[in-house]
C-alpha positions in Angstrom: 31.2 -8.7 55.8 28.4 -6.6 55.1 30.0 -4.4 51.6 30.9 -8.4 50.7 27.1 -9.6 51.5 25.6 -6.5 48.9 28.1 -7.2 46.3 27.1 -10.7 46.3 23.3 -10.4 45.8 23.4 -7.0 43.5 26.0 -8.8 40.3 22.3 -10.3 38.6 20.5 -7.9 36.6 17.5 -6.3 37.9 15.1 -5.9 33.8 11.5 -4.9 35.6 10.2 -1.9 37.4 10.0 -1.1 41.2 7.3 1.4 42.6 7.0 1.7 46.0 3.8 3.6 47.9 4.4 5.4 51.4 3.1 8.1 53.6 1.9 8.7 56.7 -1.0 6.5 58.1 -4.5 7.2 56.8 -2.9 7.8 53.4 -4.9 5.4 51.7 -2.1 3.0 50.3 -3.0 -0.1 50.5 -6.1 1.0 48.1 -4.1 2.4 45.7 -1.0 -0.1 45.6 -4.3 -2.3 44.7 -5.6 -0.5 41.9 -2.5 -0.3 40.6 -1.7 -3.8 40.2 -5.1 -4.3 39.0 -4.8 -1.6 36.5 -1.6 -2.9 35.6 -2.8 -6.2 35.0 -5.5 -5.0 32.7 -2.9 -3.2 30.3 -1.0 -6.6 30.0 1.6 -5.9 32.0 3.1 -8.4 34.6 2.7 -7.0 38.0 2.9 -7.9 41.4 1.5 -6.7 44.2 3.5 -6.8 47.7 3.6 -5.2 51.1 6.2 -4.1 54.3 6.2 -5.6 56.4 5.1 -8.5 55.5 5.1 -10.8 51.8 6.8 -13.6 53.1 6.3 -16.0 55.8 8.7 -14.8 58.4 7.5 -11.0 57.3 4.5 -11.4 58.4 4.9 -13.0 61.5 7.4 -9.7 61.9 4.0 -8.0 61.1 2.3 -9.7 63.7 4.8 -7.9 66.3 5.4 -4.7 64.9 1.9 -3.7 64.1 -0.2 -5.5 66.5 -2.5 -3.5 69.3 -3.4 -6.0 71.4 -3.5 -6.4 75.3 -0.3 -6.8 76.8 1.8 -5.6 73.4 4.8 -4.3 75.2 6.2 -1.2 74.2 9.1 -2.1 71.1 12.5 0.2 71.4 13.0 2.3 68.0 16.3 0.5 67.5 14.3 -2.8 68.1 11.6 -2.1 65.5 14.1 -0.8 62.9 15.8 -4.2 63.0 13.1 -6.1 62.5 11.5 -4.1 59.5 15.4 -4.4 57.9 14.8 -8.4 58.7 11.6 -8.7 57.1 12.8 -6.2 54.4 15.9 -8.3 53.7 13.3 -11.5 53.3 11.2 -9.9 51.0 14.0 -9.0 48.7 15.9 -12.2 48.7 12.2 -13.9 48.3 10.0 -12.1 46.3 11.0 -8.6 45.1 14.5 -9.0 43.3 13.4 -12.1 41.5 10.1 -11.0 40.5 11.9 -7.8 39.2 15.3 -10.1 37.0 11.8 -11.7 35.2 11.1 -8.2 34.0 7.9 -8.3 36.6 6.8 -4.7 37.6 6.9 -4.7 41.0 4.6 -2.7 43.7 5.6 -2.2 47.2 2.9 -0.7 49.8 6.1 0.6 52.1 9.9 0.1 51.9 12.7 1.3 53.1 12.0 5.2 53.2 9.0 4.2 56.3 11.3 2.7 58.5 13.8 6.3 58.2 10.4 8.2 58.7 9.2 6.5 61.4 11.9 5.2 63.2 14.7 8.1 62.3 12.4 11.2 61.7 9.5 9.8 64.4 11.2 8.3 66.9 15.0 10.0 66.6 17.2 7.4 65.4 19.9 8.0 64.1 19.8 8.7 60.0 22.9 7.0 59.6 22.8 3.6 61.4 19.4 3.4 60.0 20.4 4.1 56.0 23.4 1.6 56.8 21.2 -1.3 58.0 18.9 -0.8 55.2 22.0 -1.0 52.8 22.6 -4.3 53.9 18.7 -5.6 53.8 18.4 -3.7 50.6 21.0 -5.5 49.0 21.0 -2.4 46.8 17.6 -2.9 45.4 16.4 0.7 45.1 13.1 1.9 43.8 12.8 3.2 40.4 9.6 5.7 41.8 8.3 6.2 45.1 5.5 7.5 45.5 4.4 9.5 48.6 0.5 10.0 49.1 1.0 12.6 51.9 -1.7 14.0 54.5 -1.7 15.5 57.7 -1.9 13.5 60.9 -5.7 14.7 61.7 -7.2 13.7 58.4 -5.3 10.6 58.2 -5.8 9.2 61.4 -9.4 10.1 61.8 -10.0 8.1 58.6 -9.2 4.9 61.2 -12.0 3.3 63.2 -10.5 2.1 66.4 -10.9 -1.4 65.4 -9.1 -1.3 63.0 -5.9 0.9 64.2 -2.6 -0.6 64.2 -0.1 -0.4 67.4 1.5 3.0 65.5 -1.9 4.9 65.3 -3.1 3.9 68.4 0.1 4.4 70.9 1.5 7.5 69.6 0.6 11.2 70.0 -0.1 13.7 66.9 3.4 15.4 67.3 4.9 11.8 66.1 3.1 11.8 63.2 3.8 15.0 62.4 7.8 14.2 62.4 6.7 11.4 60.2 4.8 13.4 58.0 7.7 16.0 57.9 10.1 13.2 57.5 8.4 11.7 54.4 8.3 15.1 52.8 11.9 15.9 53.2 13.1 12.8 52.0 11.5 13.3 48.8 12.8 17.0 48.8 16.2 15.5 48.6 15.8 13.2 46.0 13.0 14.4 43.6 14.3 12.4 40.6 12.6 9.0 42.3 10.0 10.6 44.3 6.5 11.9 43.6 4.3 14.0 45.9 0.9 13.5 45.6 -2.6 14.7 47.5 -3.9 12.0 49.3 -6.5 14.0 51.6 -8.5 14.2 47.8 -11.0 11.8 46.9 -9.3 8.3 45.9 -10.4 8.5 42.2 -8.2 11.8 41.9 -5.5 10.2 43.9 -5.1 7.8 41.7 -5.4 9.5 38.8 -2.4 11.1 39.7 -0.3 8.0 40.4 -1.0 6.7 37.0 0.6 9.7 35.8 3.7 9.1 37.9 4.0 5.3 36.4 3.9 6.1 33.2 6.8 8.5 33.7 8.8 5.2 34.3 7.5 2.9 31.8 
């Protein structure tokens, strides 16, 4: 059922672009997924701008109870949370991304489908496998043509946060998860460096970004 489900929704050609932006929190992507859009837009090109979870309805109530920090948020199991990123996921593809992308949009993702196998595989220990299996299916074999990782270490990134504004994942776990996340992130692009770029993100954003204009235009 599930080979027959991706076949089905990966036969119409995909003609536009898809960037992705992820790294460990404090990283600064939502910023620069922003600029980019906007600098995008100001070269003429068609761009949109989305984010994980989140971009459709149902995603973000999924946000709503994945991220929130609120009195009474009851601890979510790994397997739980992985699930319901890969449901939102599959939403956003079906909705927004893979049609936006068969117009010949460029599309920009703040998060996809590398977070959930550095947060909830290399973070919280499940299982590489099962989790690269269910994101097959949500995929529907929509992979990005660059990814971009804006890495930093847990004590920069985090501090960057005021406690206000922290979500459930920077305020309920310890620095040693974040570490496997940050270690996570970094080995996934070891393994495929054709698709991913590493850049700085503990520099000053204007440099940052510098650098991530660089990376696009290596794909345009």
């Amino acid at each position: 059922m599930a080979a027959g489900l991706v076949a089905l929704h990966t036969l119409a050609l995909v003609a536009g672009i898809f960037i992705t932006l992820e790294g460990p929190e404090g990283a600064g992507k939502s910023l620069q997924a922003t600029r980019l859009v906007d600098s995008l837009h100001a070269a003429g090109d068609r761009a949109r701008l989305t984010r994980e979870p989140g971009g459709t309805r149902l995603g973000e109530q999924v946000r709503a109870i994945v991220l929130s920090d609120g009195p009474g948020d009851a601890t979510i199991d790994p397997v739980t949370e992985a699930l319901l990123f890969n449901a939102a996921r599959a939403q956003l593809v079906v909705e927004v991304i893979r049609p936006a992308l068969e117009a010949g949009e460029i599309v920009v993702c703040d998060r996809f489908a590398d977070s959930t196998l550095a947060y909830q595989g290399y973070g919280a220990g499940v299982g590489l496998t099962d989790l690269r299996a269910i994101a097959d299916v949500a995929t529907m074999g929509v992979v990005p043509d660059l990814t971009i990782l804006l890495d930093i270490a847990p004590e920069i990134g985090l501090a960057r946060k005021t406690a206000d504004s922290r979500n459930r994942f920077e305020a309920a776990f310890d620095r040693a998860f974040h570490r496997r996340v940050r270690a996570g992130f970094l080995e996934l692009a070891r393994t495929e460096p054709d698709r991913w770029t590493v850049v700085d993100a503990a520099r000053d954003p204007e440099s940052v970004f510098g650098d991530i204009r660089d990376a696009v235009a290596s794909v345009r």
